[in-house]
Backbone as ProteinMPNN parsed JSONL, in Angstrom:
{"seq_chain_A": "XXXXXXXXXXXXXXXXXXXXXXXXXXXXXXXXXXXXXXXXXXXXXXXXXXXXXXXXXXXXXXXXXXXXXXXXXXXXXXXXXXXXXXXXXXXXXXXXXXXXXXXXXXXXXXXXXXXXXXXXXXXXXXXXXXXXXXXXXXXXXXXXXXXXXXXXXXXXXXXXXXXXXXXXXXXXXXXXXXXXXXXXXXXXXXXX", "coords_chain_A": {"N_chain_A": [[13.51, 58.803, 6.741], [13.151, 55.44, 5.995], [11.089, 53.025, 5.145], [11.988, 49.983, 6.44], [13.248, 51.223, 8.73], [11.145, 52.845, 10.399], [8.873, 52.311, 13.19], [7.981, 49.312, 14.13], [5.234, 46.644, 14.625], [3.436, 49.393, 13.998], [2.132, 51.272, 16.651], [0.32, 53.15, 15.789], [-1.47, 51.929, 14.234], [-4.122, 49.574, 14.027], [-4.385, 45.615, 13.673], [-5.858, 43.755, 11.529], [-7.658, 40.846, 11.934], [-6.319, 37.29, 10.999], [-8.195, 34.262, 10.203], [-6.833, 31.672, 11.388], [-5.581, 29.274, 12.853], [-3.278, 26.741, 13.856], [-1.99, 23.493, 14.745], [1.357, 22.906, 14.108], [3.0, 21.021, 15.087], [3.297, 18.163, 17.277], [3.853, 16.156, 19.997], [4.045, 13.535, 22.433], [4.714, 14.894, 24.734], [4.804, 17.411, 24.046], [4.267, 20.38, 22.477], [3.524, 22.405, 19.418], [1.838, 25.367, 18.515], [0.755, 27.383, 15.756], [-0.59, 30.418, 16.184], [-3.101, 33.336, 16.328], [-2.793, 35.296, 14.201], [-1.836, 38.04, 13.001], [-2.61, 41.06, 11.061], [-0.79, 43.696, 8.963], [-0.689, 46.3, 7.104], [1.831, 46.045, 6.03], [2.82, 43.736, 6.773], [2.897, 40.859, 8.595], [1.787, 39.31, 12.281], [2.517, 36.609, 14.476], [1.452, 34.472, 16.737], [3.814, 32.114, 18.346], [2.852, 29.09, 20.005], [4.238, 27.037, 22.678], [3.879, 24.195, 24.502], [5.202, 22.217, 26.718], [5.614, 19.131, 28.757], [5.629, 16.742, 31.047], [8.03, 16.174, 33.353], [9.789, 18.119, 32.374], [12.889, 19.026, 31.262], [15.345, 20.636, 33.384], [17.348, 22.47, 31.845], [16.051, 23.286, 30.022], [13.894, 25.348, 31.287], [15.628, 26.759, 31.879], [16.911, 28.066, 29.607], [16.426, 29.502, 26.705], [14.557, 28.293, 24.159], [14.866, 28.995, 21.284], [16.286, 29.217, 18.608], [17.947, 31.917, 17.297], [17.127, 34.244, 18.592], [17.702, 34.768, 20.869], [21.531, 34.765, 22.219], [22.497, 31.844, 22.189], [23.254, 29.587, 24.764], [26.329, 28.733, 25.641], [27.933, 25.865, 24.696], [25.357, 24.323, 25.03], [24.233, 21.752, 22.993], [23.315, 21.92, 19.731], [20.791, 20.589, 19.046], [18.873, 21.203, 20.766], [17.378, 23.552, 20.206], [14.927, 24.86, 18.877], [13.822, 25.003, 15.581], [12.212, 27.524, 13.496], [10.839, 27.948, 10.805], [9.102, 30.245, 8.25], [7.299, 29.911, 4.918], [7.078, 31.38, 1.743], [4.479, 31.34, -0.697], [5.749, 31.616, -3.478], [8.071, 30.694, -2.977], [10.105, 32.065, -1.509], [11.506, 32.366, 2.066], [12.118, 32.632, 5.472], [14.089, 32.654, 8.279], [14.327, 31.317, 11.876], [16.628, 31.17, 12.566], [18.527, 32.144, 10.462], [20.663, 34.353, 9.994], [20.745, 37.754, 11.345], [19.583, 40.859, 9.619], [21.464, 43.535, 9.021], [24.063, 45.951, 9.286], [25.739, 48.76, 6.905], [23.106, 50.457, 4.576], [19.783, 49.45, 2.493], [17.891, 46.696, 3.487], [16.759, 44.37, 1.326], [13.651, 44.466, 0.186], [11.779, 42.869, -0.796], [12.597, 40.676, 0.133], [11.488, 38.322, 2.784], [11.443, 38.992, 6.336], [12.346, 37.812, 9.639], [11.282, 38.629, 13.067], [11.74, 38.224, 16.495], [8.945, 39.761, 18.699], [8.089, 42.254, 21.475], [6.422, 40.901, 24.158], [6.353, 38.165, 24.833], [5.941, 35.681, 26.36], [6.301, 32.91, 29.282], [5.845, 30.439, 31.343], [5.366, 27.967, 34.074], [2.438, 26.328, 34.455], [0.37, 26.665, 37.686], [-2.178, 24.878, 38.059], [-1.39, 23.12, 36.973], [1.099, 21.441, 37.488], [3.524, 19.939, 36.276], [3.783, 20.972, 33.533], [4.501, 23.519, 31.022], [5.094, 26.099, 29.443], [4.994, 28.477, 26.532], [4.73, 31.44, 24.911], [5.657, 32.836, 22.319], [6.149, 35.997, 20.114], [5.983, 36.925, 16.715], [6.935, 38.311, 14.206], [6.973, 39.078, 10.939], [7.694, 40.515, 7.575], [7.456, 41.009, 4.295], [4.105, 41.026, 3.688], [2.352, 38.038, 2.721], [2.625, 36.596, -0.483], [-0.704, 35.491, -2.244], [-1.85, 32.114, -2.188], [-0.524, 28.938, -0.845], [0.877, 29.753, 3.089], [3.909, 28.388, 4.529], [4.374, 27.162, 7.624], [7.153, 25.689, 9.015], [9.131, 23.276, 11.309], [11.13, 21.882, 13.593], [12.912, 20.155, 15.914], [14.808, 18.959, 17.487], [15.685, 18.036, 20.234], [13.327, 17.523, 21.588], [11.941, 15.342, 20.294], [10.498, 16.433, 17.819], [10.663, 16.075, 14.297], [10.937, 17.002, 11.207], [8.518, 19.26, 10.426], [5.44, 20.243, 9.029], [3.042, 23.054, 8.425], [0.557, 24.41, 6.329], [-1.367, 27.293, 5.635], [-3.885, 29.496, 4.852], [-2.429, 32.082, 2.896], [-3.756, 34.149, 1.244], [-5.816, 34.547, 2.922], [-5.191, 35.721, 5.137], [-4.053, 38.605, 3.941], [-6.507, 39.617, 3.219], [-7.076, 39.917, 5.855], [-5.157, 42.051, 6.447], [-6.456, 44.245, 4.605], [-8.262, 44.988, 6.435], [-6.951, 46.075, 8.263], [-6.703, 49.174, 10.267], [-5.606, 52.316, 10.456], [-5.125, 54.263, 12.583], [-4.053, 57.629, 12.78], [-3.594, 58.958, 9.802], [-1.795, 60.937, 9.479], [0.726, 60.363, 11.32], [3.926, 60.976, 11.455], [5.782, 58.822, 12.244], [4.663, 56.004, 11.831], [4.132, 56.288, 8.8], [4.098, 54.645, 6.647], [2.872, 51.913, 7.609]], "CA_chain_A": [[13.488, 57.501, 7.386], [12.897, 54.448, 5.298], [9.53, 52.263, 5.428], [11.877, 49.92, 7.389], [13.838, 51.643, 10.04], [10.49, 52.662, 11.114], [8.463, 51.26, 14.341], [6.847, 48.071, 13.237], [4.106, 47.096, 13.527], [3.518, 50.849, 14.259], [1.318, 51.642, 16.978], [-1.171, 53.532, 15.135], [-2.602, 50.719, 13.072], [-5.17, 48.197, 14.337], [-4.357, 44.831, 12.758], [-6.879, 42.505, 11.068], [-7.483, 39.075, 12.676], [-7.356, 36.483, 10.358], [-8.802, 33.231, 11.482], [-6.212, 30.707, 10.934], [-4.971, 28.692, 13.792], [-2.796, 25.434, 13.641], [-0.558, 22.727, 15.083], [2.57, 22.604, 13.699], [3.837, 19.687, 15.927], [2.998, 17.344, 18.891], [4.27, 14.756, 20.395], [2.912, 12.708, 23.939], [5.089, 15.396, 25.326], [5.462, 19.058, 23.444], [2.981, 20.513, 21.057], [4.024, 23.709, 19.058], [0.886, 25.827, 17.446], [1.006, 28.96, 15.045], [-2.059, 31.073, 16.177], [-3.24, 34.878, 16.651], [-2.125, 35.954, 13.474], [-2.73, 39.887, 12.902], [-2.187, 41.148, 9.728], [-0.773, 45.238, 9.113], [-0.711, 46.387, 5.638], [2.86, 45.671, 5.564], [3.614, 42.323, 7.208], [2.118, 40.053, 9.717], [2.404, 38.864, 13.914], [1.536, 35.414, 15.127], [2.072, 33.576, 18.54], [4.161, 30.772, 18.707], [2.531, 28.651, 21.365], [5.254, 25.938, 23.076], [3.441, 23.301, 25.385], [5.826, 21.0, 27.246], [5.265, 18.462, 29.886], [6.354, 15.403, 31.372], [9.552, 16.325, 33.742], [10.438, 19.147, 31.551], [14.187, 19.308, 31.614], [15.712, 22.109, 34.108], [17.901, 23.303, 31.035], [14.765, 24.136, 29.071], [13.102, 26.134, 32.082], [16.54, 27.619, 32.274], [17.419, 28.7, 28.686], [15.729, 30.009, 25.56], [14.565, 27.242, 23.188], [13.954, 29.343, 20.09], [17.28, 29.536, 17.79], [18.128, 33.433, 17.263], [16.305, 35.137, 18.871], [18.518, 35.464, 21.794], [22.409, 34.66, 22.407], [22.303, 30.591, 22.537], [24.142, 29.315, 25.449], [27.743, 27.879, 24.6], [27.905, 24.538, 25.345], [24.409, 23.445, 24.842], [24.103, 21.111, 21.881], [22.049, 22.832, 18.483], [19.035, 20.361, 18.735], [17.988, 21.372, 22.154], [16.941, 24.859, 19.832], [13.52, 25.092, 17.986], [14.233, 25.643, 14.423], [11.206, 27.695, 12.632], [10.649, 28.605, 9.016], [8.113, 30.752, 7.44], [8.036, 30.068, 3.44], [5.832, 32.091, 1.442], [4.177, 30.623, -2.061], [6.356, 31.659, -4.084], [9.302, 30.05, -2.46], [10.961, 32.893, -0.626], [11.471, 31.957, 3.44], [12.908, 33.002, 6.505], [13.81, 31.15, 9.42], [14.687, 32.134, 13.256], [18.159, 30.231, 12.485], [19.111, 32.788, 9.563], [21.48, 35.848, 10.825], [19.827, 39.014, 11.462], [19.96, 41.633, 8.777], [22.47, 44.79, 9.86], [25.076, 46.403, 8.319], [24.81, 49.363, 5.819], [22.549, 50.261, 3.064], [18.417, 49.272, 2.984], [17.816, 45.46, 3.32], [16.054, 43.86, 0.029], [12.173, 44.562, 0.883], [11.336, 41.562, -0.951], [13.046, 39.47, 1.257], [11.367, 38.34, 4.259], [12.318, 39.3, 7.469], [11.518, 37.3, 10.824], [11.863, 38.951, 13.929], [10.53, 38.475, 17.788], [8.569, 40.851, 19.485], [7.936, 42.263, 22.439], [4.492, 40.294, 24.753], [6.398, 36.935, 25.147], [5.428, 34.703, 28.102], [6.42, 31.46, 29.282], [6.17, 29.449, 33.104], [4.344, 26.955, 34.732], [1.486, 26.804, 35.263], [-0.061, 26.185, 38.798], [-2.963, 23.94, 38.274], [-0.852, 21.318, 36.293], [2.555, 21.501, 37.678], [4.321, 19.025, 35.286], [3.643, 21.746, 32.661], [5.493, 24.297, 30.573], [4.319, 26.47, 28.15], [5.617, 29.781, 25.845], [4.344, 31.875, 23.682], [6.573, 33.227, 21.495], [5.697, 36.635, 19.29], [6.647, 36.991, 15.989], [6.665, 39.604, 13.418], [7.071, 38.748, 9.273], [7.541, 41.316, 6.849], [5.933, 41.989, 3.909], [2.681, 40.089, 3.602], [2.697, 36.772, 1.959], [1.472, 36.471, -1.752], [-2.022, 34.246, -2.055], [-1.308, 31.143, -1.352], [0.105, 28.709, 0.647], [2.487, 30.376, 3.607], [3.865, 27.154, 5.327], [4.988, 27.19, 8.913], [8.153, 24.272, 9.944], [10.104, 23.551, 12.375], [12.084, 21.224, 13.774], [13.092, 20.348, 17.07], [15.271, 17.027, 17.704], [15.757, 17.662, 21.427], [12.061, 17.451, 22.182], [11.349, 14.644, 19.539], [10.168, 16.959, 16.924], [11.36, 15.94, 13.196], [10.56, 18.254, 10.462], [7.037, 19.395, 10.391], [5.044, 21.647, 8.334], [1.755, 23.219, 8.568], [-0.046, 25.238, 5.514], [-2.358, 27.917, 6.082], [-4.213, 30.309, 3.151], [-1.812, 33.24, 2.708], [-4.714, 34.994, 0.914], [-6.45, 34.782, 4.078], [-3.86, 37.304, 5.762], [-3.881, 39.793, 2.793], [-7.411, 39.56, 3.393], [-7.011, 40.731, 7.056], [-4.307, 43.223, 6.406], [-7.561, 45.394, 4.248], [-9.275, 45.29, 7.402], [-6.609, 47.225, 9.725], [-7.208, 50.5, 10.385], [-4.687, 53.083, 10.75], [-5.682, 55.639, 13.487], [-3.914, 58.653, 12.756], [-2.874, 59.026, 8.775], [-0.399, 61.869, 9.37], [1.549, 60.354, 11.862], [5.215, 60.858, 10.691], [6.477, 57.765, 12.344], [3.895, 55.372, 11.057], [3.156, 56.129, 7.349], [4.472, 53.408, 5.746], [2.569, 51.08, 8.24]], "C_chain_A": [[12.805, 56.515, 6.43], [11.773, 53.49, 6.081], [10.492, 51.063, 6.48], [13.116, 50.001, 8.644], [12.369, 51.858, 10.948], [9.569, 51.433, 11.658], [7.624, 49.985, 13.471], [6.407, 46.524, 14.145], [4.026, 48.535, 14.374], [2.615, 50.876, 15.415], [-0.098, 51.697, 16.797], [-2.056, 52.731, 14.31], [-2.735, 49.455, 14.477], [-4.842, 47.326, 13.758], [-5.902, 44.57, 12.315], [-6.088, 41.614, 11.619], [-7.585, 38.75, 11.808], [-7.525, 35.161, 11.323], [-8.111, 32.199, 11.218], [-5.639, 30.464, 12.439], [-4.525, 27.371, 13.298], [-1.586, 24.684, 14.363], [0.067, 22.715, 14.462], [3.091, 21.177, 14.062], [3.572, 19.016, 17.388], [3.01, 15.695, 18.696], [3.455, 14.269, 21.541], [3.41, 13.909, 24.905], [5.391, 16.678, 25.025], [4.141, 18.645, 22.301], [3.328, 22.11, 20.47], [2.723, 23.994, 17.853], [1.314, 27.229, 16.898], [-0.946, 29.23, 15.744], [-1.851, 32.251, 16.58], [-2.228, 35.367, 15.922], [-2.846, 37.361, 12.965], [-1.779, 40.449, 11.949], [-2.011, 43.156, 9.895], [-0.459, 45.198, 7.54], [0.703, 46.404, 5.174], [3.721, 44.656, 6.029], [2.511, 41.967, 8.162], [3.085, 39.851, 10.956], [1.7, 37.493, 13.767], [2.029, 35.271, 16.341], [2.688, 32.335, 17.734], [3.86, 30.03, 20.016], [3.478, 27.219, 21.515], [4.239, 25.469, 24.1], [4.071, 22.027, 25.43], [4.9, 20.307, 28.553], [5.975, 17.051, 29.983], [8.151, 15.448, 32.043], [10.411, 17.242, 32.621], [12.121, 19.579, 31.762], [14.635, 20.716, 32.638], [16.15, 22.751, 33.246], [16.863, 24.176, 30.073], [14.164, 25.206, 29.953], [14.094, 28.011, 32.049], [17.035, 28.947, 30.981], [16.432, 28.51, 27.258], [15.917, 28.765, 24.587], [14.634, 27.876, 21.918], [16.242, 29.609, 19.592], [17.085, 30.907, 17.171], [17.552, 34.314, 17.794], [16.797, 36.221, 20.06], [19.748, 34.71, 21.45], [22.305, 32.892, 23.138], [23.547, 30.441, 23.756], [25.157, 28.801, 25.27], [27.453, 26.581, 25.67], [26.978, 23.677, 25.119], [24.413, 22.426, 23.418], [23.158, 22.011, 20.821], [20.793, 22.503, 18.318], [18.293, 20.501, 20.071], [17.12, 22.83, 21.81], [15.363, 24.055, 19.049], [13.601, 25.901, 16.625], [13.003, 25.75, 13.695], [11.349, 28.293, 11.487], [9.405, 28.96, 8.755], [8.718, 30.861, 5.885], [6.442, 30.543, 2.9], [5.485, 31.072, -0.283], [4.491, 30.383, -2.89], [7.426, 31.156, -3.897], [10.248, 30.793, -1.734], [10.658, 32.829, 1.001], [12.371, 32.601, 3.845], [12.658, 32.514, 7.321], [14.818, 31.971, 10.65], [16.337, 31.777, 13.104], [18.968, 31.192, 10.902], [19.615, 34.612, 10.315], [20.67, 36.958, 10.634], [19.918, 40.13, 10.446], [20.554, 43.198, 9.307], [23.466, 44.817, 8.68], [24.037, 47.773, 7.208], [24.063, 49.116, 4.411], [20.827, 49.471, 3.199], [18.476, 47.573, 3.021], [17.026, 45.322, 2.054], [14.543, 43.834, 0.62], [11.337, 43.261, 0.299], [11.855, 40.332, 0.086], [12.664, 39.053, 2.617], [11.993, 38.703, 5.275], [11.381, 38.817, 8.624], [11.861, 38.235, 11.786], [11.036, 38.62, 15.425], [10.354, 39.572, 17.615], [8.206, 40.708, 21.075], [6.354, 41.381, 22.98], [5.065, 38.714, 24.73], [6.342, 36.27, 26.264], [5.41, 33.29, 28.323], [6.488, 31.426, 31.252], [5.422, 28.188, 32.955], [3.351, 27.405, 34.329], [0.817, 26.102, 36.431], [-0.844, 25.413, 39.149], [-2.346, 22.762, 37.333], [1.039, 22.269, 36.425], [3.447, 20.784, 36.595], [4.738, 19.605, 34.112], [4.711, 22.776, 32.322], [5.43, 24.576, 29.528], [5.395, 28.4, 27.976], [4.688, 29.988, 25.224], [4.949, 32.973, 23.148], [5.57, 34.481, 20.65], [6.466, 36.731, 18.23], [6.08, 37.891, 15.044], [7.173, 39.059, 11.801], [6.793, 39.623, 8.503], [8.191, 40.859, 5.063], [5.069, 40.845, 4.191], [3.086, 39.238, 2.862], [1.543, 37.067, 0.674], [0.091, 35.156, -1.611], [-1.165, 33.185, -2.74], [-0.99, 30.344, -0.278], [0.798, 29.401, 1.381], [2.446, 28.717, 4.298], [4.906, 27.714, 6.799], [5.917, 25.738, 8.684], [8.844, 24.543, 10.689], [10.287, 22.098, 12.85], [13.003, 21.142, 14.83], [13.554, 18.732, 17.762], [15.196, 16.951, 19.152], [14.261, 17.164, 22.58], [11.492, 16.169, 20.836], [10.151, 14.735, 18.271], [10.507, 16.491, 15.46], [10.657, 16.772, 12.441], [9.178, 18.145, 10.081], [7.114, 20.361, 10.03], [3.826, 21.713, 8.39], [1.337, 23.806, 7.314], [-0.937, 26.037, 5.769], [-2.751, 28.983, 4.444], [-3.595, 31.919, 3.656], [-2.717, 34.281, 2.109], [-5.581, 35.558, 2.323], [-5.923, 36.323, 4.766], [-4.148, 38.373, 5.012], [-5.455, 40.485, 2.921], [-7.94, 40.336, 4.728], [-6.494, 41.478, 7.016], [-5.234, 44.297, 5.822], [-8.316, 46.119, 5.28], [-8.382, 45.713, 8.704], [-6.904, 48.753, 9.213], [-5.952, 51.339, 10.747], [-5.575, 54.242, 11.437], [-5.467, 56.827, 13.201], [-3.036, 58.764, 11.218], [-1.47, 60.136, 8.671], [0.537, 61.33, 10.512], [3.282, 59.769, 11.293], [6.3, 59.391, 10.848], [5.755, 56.107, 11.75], [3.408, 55.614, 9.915], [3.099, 55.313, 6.578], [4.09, 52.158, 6.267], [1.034, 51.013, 7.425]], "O_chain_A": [[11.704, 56.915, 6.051], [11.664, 53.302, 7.293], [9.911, 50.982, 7.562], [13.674, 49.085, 9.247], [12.257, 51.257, 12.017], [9.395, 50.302, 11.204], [6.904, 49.95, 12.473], [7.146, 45.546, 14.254], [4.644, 48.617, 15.435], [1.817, 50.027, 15.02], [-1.091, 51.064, 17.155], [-3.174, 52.983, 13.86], [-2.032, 48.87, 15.3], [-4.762, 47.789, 12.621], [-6.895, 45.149, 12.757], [-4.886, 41.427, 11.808], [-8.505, 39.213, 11.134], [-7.228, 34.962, 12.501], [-8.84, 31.419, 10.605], [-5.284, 31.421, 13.126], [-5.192, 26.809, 12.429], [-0.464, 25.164, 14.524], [-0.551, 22.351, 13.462], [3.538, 20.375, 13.242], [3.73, 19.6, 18.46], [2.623, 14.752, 18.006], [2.263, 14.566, 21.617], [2.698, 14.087, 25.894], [6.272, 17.199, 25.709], [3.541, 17.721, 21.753], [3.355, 22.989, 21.331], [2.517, 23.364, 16.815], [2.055, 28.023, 17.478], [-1.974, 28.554, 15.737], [-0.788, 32.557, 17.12], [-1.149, 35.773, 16.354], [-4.012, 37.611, 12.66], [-0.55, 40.378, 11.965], [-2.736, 43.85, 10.608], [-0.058, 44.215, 6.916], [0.905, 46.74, 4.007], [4.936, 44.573, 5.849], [1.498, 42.613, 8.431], [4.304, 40.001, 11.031], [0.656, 37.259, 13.158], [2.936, 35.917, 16.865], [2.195, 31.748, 16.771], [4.511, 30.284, 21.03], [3.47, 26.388, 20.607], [3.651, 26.398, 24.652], [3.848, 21.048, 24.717], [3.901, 20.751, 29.119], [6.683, 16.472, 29.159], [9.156, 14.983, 31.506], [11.524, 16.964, 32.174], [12.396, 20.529, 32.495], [14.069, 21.788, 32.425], [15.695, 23.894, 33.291], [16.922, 25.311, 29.599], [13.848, 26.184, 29.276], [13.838, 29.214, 32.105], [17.353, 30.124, 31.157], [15.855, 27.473, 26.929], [17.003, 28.288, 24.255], [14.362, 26.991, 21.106], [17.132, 30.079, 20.301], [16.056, 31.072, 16.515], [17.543, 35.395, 17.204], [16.632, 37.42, 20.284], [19.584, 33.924, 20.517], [22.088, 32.701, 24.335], [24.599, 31.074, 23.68], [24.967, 28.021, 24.337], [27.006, 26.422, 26.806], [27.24, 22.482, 24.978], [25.04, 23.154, 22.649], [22.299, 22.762, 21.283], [19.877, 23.179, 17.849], [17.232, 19.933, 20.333], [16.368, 23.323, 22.651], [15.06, 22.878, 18.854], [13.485, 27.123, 16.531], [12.482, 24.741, 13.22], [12.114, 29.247, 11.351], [8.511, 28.14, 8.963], [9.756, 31.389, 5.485], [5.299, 30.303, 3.288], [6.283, 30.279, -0.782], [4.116, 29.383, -3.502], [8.03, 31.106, -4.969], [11.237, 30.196, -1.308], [9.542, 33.241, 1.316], [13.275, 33.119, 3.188], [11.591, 31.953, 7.574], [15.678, 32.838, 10.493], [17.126, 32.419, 13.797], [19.986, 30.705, 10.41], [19.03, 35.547, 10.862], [19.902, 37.002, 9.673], [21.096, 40.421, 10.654], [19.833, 43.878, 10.038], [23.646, 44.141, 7.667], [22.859, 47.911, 6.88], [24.178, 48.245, 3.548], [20.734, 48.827, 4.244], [19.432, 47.196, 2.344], [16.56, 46.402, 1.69], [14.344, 43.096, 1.585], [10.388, 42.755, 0.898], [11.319, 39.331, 0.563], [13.384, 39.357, 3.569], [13.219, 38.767, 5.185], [10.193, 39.11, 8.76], [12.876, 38.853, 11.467], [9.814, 38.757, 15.475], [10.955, 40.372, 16.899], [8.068, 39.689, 21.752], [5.368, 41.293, 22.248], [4.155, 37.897, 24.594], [7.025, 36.696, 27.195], [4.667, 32.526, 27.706], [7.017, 32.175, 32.073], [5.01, 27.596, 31.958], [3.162, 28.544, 33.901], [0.644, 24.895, 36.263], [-0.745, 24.963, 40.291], [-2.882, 21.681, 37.092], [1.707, 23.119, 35.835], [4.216, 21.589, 36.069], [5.727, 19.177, 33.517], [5.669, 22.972, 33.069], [5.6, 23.804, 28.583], [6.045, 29.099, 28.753], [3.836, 29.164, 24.893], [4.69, 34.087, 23.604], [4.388, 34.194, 20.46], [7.675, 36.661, 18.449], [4.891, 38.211, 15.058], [8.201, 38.406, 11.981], [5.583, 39.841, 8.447], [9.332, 40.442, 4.864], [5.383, 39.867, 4.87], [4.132, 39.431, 2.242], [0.38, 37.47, 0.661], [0.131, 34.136, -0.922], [-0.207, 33.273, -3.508], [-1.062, 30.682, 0.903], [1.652, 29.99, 0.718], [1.451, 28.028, 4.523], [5.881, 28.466, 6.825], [5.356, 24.758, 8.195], [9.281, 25.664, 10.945], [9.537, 21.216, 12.43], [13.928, 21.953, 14.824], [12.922, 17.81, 18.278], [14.689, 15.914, 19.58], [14.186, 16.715, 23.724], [10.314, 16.37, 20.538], [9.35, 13.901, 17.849], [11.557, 17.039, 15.796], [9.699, 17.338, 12.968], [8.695, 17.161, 9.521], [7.958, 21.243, 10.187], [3.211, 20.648, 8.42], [2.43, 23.658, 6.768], [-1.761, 25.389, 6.414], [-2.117, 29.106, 3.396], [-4.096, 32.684, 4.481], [-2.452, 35.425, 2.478], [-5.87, 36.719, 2.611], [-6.274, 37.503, 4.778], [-4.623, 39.281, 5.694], [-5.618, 41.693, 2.752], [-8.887, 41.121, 4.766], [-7.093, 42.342, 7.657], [-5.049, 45.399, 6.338], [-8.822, 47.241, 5.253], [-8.812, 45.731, 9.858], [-7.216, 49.238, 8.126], [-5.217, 50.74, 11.531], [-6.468, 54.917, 10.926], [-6.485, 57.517, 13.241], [-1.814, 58.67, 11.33], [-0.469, 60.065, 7.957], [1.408, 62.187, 10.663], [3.671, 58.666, 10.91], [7.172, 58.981, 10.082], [6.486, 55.221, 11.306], [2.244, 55.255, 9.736], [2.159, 55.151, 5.801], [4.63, 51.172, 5.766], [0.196, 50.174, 7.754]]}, "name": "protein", "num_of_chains": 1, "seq": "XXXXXXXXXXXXXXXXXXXXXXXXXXXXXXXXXXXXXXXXXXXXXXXXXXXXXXXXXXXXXXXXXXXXXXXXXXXXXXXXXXXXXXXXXXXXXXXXXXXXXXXXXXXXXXXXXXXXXXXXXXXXXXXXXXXXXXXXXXXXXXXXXXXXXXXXXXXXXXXXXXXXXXXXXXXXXXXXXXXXXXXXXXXXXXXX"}
């Protein structure tokens, strides 16, 4: 089994926190942050946090804002999606809006790879009705070289235009020393 068919992030490893949090984007009405990024010695997770408000459209409540992640609805228009990019220092990116990698033969391990994960959560919430919030998980493989990594995205239907954040990619690499792998012989996690 190849480093990546297997589970990822594996179980058996603890991340490292690093401590980077940031807006990406906000308007009077939507605010999109990168935070709770956890580093594994062979890629990183963050949250994508979504905070709407202000008569939040029914179609948004109704259907997945995030471009690829799921099966876009036909019909809807393309800027009612949330288009994100992770680019690493060197200039190699991946973005939720780039086709999924499949088919035979190993993928290029240099090449980023975005993917959700499972632990995503979005509603109301009950003490501010008007509200409407996500948080998106995401998974990035390998680790980013030191450096900038930059977060963008881009989101016309919510009055987004292209925004970018920077955060210290060393930072991460930095947290990825400090996971722990629980059980070194486990056959499905070694390459984690």
């Amino acid at each position: 089994m190849s480093p990546r068919e297997l589970p990822w992030p594996c179980p058996n490893v603890i991340p490292g926190m690093a401590p980077l949090a940031a807006i990406l984007a906000r308007t009077e009405e939507t605010a999109v942050a990168v935070t709770g990024i956890r580093a594994y010695p062979s890629g990183f997770g963050f949250t994508l946090d979504l905070r709407l408000r202000g008569g939040v459209p029914r179609d948004m409540r109704m259907h997945w804002p995030l471009a690829g992640m799921f099966d876009h609805p036909r019909g809807l228009p393309a800027d009612t999606l949330l288009r994100l990019t992770v680019e690493f220092a060197d200039g190699r990116s991946v973005s939720n809006a780039d086709p999924r990698t499949a088919g035979p033969g190993e993928p290029d391990p240099d090449r980023p790879m975005l993917s959700d994960a499972p632990g995503t959560s979005w509603g109301a919430d009950e003490w501010y009705p008007d509200a409407w919030g996500l948080a998106m998980q995401y998974r990035v493989r390998p680790l980013p070289p030191p450096g900038p990594l930059a977060f963008t995205c881009i989101w016309p239907a919510r009055g987004i235009p292209a925004s970018r954040v920077e955060v210290d990619g060393a930072a991460i690499l930095r947290a990825a020393d400090t996971a722990v792998t629980l059980w070194p012989d486990d056959p499905y996690c070694s390459h984690d």
